[in-house]
C-alpha positions as CSV (number, residue, x, y, z in Angstrom):
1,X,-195.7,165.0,5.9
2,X,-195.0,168.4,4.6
3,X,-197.5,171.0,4.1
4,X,-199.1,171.9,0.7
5,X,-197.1,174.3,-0.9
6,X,-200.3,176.9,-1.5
7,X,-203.6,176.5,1.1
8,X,-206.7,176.9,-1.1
9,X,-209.0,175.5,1.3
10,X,-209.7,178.2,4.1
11,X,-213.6,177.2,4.1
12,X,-212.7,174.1,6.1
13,X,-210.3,175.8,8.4
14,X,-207.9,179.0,8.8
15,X,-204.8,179.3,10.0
16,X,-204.4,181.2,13.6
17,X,-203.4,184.8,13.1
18,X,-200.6,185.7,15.2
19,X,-202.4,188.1,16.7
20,X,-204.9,185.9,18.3
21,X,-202.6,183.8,19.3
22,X,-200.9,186.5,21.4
23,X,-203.9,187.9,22.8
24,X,-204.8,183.7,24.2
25,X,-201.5,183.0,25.3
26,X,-201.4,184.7,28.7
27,X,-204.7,182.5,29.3
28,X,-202.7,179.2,28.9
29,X,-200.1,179.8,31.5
30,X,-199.9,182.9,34.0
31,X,-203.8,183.4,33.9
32,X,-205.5,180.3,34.6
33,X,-208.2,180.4,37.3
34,X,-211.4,179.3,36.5
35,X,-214.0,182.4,36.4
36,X,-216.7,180.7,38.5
37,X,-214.1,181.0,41.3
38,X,-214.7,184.1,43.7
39,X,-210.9,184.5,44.6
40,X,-208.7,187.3,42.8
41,X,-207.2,184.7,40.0
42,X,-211.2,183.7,39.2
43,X,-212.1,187.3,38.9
44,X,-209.5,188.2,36.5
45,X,-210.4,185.1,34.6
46,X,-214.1,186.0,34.9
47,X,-213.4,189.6,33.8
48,X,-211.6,188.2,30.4
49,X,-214.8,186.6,29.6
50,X,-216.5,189.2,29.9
51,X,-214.1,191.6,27.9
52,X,-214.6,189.2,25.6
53,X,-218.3,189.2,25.3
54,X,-218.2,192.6,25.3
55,X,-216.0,192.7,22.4
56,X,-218.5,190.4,20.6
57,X,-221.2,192.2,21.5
58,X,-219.8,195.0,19.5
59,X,-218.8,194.0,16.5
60,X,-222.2,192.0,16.2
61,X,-224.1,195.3,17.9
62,X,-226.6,193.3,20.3
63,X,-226.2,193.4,24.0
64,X,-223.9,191.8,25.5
65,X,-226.4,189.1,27.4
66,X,-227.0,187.6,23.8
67,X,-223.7,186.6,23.4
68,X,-223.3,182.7,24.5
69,X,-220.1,181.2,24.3
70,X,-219.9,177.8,23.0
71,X,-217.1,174.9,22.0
72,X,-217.8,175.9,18.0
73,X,-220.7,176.4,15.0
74,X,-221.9,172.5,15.6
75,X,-222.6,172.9,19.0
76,X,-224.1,176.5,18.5
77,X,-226.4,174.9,16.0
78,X,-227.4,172.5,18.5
79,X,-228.3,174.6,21.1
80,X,-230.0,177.1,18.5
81,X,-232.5,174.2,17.2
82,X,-233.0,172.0,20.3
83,X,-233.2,175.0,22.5
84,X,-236.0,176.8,20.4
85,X,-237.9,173.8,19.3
86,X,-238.1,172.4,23.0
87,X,-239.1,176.2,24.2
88,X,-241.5,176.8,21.3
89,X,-243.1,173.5,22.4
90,X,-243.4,173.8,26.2
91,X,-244.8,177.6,25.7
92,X,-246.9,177.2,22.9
93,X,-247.0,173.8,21.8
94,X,-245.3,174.5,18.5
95,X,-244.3,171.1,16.8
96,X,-242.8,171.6,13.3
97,X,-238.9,172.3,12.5
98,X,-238.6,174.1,9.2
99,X,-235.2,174.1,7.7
100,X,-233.5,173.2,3.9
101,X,-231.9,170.5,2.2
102,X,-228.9,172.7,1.7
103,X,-227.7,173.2,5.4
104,X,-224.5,172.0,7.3
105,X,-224.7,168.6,8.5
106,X,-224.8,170.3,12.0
107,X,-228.2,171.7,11.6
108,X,-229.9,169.2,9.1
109,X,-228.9,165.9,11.4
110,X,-229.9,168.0,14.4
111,X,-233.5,168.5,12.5
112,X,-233.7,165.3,11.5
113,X,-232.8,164.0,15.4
114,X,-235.6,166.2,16.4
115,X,-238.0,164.7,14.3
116,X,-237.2,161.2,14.9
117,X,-236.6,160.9,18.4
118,X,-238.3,163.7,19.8
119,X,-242.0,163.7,17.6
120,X,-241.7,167.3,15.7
121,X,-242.6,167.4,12.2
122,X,-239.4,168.4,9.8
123,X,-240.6,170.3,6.4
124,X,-237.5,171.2,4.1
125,X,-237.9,174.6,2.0
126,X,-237.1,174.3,-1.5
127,X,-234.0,176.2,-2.8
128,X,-233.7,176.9,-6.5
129,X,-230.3,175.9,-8.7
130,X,-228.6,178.2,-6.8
131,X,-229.2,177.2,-3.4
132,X,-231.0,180.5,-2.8
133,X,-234.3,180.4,-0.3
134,X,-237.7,182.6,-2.0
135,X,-239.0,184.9,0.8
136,X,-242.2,184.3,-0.1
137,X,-242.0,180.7,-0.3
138,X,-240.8,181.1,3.7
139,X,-244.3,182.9,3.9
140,X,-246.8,180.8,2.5
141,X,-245.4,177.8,4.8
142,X,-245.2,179.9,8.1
143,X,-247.9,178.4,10.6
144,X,-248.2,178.8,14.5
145,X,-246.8,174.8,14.6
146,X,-243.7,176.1,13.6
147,X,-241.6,175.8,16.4
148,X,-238.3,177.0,14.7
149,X,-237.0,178.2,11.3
150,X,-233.1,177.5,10.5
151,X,-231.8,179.0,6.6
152,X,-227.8,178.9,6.4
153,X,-226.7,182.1,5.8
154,X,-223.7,181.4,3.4
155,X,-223.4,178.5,2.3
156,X,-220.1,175.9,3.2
157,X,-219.9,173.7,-0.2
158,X,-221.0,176.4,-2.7
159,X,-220.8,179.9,-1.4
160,X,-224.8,181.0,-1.7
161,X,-225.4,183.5,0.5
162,X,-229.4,183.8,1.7
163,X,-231.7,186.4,2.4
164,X,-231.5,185.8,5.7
165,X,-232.4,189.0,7.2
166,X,-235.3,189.4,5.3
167,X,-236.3,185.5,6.3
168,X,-235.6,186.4,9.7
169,X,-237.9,189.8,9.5
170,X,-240.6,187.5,8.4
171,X,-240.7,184.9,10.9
172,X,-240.0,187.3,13.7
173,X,-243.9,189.3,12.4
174,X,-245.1,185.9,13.6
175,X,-243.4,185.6,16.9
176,X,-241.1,182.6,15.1
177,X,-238.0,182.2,16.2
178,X,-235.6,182.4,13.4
179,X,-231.5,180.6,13.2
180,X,-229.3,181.1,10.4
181,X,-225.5,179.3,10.2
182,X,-223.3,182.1,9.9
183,X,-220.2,180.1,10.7
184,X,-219.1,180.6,7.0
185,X,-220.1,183.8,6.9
186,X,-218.9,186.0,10.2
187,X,-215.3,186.3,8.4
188,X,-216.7,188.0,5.3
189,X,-219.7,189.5,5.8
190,X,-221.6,192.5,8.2
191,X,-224.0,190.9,10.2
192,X,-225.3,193.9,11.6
193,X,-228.7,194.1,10.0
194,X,-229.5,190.4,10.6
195,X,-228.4,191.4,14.5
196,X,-231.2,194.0,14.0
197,X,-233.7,191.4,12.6
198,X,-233.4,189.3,15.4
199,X,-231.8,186.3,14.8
200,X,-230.2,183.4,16.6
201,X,-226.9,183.0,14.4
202,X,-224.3,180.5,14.6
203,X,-220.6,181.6,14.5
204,X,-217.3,179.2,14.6
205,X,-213.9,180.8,15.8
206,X,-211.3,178.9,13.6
207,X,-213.3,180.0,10.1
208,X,-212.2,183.9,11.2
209,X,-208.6,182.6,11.8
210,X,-209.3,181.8,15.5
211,X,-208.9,178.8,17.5
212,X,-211.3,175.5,16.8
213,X,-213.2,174.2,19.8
214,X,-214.9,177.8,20.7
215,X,-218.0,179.4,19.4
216,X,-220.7,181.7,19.5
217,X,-224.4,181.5,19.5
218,X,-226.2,185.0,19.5
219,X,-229.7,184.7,21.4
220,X,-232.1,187.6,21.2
221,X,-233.2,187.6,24.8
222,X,-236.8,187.7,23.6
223,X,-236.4,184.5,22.0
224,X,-236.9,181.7,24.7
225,X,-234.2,178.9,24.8
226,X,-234.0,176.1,26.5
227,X,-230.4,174.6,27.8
228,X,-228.7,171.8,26.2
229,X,-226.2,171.2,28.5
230,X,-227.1,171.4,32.2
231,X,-224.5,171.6,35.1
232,X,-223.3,175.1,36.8
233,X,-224.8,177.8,34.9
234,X,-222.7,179.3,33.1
235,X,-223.8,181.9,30.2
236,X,-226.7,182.7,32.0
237,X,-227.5,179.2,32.4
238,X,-227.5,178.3,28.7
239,X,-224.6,176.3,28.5
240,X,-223.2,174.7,31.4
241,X,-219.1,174.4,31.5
242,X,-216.0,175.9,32.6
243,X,-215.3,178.6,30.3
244,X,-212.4,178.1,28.1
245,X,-210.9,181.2,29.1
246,X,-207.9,181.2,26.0
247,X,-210.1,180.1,23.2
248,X,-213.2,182.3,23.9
249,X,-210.5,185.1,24.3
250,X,-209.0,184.2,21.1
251,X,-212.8,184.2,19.1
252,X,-213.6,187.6,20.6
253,X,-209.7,188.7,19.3
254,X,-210.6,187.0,16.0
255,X,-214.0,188.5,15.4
256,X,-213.0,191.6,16.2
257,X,-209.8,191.3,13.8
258,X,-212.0,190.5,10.6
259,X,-214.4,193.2,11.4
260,X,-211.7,195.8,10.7
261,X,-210.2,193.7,8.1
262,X,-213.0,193.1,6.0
263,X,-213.3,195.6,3.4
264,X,-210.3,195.5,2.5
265,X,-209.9,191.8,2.8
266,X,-213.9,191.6,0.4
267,X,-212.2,193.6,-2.1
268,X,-209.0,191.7,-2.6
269,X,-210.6,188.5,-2.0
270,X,-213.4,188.9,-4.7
271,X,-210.8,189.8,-7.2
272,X,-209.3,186.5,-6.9
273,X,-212.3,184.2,-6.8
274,X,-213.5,186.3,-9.8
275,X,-210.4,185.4,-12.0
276,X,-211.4,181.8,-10.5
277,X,-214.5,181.4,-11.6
278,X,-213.6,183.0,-14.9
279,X,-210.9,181.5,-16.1
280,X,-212.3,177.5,-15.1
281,X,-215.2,178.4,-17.0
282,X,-213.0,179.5,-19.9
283,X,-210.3,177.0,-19.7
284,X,-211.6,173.5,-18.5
285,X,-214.4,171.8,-20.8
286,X,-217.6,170.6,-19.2
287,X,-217.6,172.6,-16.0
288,X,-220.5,174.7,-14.4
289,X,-220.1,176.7,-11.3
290,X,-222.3,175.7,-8.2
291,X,-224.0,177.8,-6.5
292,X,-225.3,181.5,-7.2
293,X,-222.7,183.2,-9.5
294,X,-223.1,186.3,-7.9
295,X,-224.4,186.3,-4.2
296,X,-221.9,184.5,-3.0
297,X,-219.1,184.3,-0.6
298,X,-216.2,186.7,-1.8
299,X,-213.0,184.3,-0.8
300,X,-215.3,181.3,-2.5
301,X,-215.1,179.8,-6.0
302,X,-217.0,176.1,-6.7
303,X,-217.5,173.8,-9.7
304,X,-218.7,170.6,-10.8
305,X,-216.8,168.6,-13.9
306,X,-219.0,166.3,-15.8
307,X,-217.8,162.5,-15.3
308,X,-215.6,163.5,-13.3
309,X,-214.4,162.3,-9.3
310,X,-214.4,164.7,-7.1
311,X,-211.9,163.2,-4.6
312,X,-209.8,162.0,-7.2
313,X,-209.3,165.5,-8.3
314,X,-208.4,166.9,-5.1
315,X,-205.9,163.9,-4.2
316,X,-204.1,164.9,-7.7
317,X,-204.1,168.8,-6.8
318,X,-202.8,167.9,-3.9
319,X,-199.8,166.5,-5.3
320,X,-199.4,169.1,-7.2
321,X,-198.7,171.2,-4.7
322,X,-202.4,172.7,-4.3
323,X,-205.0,172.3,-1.0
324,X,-208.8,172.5,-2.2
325,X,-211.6,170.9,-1.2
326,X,-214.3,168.2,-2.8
327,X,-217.3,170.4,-1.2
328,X,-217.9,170.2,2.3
329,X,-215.1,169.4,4.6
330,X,-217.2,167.3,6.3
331,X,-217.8,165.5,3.0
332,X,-214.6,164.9,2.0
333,X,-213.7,161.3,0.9
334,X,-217.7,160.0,0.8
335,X,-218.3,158.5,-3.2
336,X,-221.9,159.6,-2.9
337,X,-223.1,162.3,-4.4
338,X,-223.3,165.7,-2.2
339,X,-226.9,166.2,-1.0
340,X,-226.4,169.9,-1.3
341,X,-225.4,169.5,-4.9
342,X,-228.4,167.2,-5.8
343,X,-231.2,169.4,-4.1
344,X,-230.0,171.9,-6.4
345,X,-231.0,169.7,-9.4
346,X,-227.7,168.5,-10.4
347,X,-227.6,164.9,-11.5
348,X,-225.0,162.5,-9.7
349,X,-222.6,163.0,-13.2
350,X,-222.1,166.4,-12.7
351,X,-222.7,166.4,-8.5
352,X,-219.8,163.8,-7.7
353,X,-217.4,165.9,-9.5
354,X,-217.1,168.7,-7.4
355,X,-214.0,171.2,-6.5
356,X,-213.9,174.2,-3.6
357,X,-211.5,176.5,-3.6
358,X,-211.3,179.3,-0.8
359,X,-208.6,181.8,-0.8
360,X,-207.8,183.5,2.1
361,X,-205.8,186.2,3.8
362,X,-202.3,185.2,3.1
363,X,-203.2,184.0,-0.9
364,X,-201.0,185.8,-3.3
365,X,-202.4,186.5,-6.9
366,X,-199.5,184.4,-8.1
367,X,-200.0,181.6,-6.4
368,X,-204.2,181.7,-7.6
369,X,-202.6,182.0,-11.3
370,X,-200.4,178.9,-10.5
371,X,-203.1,176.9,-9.8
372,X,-205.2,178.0,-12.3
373,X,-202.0,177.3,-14.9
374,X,-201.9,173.7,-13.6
375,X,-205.7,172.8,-13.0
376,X,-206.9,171.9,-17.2
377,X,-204.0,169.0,-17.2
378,X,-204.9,167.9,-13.7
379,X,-208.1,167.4,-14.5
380,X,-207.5,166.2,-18.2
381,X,-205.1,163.4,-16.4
382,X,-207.8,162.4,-13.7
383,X,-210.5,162.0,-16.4
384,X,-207.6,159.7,-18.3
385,X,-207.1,157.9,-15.7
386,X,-210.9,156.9,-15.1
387,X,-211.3,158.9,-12.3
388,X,-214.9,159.5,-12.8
C-alpha cells in the first residue's frame, strides 16, 4: 500500500533522519560486540554507549550517571513509577501514587497496576478544560504517603504542556520524588530547567526522529530507584540487558540533532499549527480546539467536531491523501470516547469526534494549506454519511 501523499501525524511517530541513521549503521554490521565483553570489540562497543550517554547527558545538562538507557517512553515510565513507588515504600513506607487522568496509557495503567496488585493508594489530580495541572492544587494534596508524583509534561492527544518544573520544585521541598512524560516533549521543548528541578523524565527516541525500541529515563541520583528488570547490571544496575548499541547510538544522535534544530524548527513549526488552528476554527462549523490554546506543543493542532466520528474522519483524510490522527496513537480505532477528552469536561458528542494533526520537519506550508483546503468537505461528507 502506498504511503499518504502528506504525513500529518508525527505525534505518533517520526520518520528516521538520515543522519541518525548514518551515525547507527556502523553498529549493525562492522561494530557489533556486546559492551559487557572485556575484549577490544566489547570495549569499542562499551565506549559508544558511553559517548552516547555523554551526549545525553549534555543536551539534558545532568551527569552522565542519570542517564539510563531503555527500549522506549513505555518502559521508561515503568521503571520511573515502579522503581520510586517500591523505593519510597521500602525506605519510608510511602504508599500513595499521585498522578492525572490525562497521562499516556503507559503511566496511568502502570498506576493503576500499582494500586491493584501491589496495595498503594492511586489519587488522580484534577486538570482543568485544558488539561493543565494547578500548582497549588499539587500542594494541598502533598503528604509523606506519597510515594511518587507523575504529571505528563506535554500532552500526546492534545498538546497541553504542564508546569512541570514548578510541580517538580514543589514535591522535591518535600523529599517527593517527582516523574513527568516528556516523550512528546524532548523534540520541541528545553528541558533544561526541569533537569535543574530534579525530575525523573521520560524520553522516547522515534518522537525526535530516532529509532523506536530505545529510550531514556533521567534519574536524579538522589532519588532512590528500585530495578525493574534484574539480570547483569547494566545502567548501573537499573535495567538489566544487553545494550542495544545502534539504537541507543541513534537516540543520543537524535537528541542531540533537535537540540540544535529547535529554534528554528519552534518557530516554523508554530507558524503552521497557528494557521491550523485558525483557519478550522474559522472554516468548519461546530468545532472547538482541545487542549490549552496557547501552552501547547508548537508542531501540534487538535479539535473535536460535534456529532461527529473521530475514526471515520481520519479513514476519509486518509483517502484523501492526508495522515492525522483520532487522538492518541494508542487510541486509534477504539469507539469509546477518549478518557483524556472526557476528564477535561467534554461530553462524549463532542469527545468521540476528535482530529490530531502534527506537522513536522519535512511539512511544507503548501502542503498544511492543502489540507486545510480539503478538510470542511471531508468532514461535511463524513457527517452526511452518518459518521457520527
Amino acid at each position: 500500500m502506498p504511503a499518504p501523499a502528506v504525513y500529518l501525524d508525527h505525534a505518533a511517530t517520526t520518520p528516521l533522519d538520515p543522519k541518525v541513521l548514518a551515525a547507527m549503521q556502523p553498529y549493525f554490521a562492522a561494530e557489533y560486540g556486546n559492551p559487557s565483553s572485556i575484549h577490544a570489540m566489547g570495549q569499542h562497543a562499551e565506549a559508544a554507549v558511553e559517548r552516547a550517554r555523554s551526549e545525553v547527558a549534555a543536551v539534558l545538562r545532568c551527569p552522565t550517571q542519570d542517564v539510563i538507557f531503555t527500549s522506549g517512553g513505555s518502559e521508561s515510565d515503568n521503571l520511573a513509577l515502579r522503581g520510586t513507588a517500591f523505593a519510597s515504600r521500602e525506605l519510608r513506607g510511602a504508599s500513595r501514587v499521585l498522578t492525572t487522568p490525562v497521562e499516556h496509557p503507559a503511566v496511568l495503567r502502570t498506576a493503576e497496576a500499582l494500586a491493584r496488585q501491589h496495595g498503594f493508594s492511586l489519587d488522580l489530580l484534577p486538570v482543568d478544560h485544558f488539561g493543565q495541572v494547578d500548582p497549588d492544587d499539587l500542594r494541598r494534596r502533598l503528604t509523606p504517603d506519597t510515594a511518587v508524583v507523575s504529571v505528563i509534561h506535554a500532552n500526546n492527544e492534545i498538546g497541553t504542556v504542564n508546569p512541570v518544573t514548578h510541580l517538580a520544585r514543589l514535591c522535591a521541598e518535600q523529599g517527593i520524588p517527582f516523574h513527568t512524560d516528556a516523550v512528546q516533549a524532548a523534540a520541541h521543548l528545553d528541558l533544561q530547567e526541569l533537569t535543574d528541578a530534579p525530575a525523573l523524565i521520560s524520553i522516547g527516541g522515534h518522537k525526535l526522529y530516532g529509532p523506536k525500541g530505545v529510550g531514556v529515563l533521567r534519574c536524579p541520583s538522589q532519588i532512590p530507584l528500585l530495578p525493574e528488570i534484574t539480570g547483569g547490571g547494566q545502567e548501573h544496575g537499573l535495567r538489566a540487558g544487553t545494550h542495544n548499541v545502534p539504537l541507543i547510538v541513534g537516540l543520543a544522535a537524535a537528541l542531540k540533532l533537535a537540540a540544535e534544530t529547535r529554534p528554528v524548527e519552534h518557530a516554523r513549526h508554530s507558524g503552521l499549527r497557528d494557521r491550523i488552528l485558525s483557519r478550522v476554527l474559522a472554516e468548519v462549523p461546530q468545532a472547538v480546539i482541545s487542549g490549552h490554546p496557547l501552552q501547547r506543543l508548537p508542531n501540534h493542532a487538535s479539535f473535536c467536531f460535534h456529532q461527529l466520528d473521530g475514526n471515520a474522519l481520519v479513514a476519509a483524510l486518509d483517502r484523501s491523501g492526508y495522515a492525522c490522527s483520532s487522538g492518541s496513537a494508542c487510541k486509534t480505532g477504539d469507539p469509546t470516547p477518549s478518557g483524556v477528552l472526557l476528564a477535561l469536561g467534554l461530553p462524549p458528542a463532542w469527545a468521540l469526534g476528535s482530529l490530531r494533526v502534527t506537522v513536522g520537519r519535512s511539512t511544507l506550508p503548501r502542503e498544511v494549506d492543502g489540507f486545510l483546503s480539503v478538510l470542511p468537505a471531508v468532514i461535511q461528507a463524513v457527517r452526511s454519511a452518518g459518521g457520527n
